[in-house]
C-alpha positions in Angstrom: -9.4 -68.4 28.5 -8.5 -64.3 27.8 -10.8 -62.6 25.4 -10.4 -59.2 24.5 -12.5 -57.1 22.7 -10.9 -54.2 20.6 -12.6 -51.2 19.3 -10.5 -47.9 17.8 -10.6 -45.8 21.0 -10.8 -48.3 23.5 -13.6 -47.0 25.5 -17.5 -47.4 24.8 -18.2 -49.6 21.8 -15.5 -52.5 23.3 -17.1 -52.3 27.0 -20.4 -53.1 25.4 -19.4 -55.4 23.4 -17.8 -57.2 26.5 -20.8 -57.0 28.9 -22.4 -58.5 26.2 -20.2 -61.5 25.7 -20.1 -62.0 29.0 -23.4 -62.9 28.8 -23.0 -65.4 26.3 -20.1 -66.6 28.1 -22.7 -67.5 31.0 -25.0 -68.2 29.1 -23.2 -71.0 27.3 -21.5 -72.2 31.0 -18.3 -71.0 30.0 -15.4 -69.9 31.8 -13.4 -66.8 30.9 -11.5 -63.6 31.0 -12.8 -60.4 29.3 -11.4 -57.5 28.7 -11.4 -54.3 26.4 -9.1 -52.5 25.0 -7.9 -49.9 22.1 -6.1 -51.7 19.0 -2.6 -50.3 19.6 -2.9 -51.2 23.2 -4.4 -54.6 22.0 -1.0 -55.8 20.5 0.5 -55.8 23.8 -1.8 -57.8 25.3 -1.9 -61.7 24.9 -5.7 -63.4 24.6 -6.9 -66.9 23.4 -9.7 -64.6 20.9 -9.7 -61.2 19.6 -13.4 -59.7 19.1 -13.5 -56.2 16.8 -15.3 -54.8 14.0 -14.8 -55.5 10.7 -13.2 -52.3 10.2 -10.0 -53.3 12.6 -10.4 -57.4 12.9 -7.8 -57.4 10.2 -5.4 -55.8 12.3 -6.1 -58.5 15.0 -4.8 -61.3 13.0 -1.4 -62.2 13.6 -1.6 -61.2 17.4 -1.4 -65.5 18.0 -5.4 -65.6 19.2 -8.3 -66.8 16.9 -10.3 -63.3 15.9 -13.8 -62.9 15.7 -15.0 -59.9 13.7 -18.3 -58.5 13.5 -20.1 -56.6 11.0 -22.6 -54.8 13.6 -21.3 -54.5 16.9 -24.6 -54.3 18.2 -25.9 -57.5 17.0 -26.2 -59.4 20.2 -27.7 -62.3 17.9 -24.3 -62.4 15.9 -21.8 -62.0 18.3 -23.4 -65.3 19.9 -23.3 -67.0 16.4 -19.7 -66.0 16.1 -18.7 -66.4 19.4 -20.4 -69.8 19.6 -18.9 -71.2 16.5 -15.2 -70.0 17.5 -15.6 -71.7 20.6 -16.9 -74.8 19.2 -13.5 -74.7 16.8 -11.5 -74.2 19.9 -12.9 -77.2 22.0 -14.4 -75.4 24.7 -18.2 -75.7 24.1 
């Protein structure tokens, strides 16, 4: 499973956001791929879920993953919540 996390630039707020859910990924014993990237790069590349801020998770739809978008990228509490239940939907947890 390929998850990439997009963010405008491309550079701090999307590595964060990865570290973070790969935690969670541990956490919940699951295997996967993460990545980050900046949205114009993320078209190009195929994942199973798209991560972003609210701001750009519209963008992400479309790109054949499932998106998960966040309203505080910081939120480590949320992005396990959403992360979680998009997993759950998927079959993998």
């Amino acid at each position: 499973m390929n998850i990439l996390v997009c963010c405008g630039s491309g550079l701090g707020s999307s590595f964060m956001i990865q570290i973070n859910i790969e935690k969670i990924l541990k956490e919940l014993n699951v295997e996967g791929k993460v990545d980050h990237a900046d949205l114009s790069s993320a078209k190009g590349v195929k994942a199973d879920i798209y991560v972003g801020t609210r701001d750009i998770a519209s963008q992400l739809y479309g790109l054949g993953g499932e998106v998960v978008s966040l309203n505080n990228m910081i939120d480590k509490n949320e992005l396990k919540e959403k992360l979680s239940s998009t997993l759950k939907e998927m079959g993998k947890i």
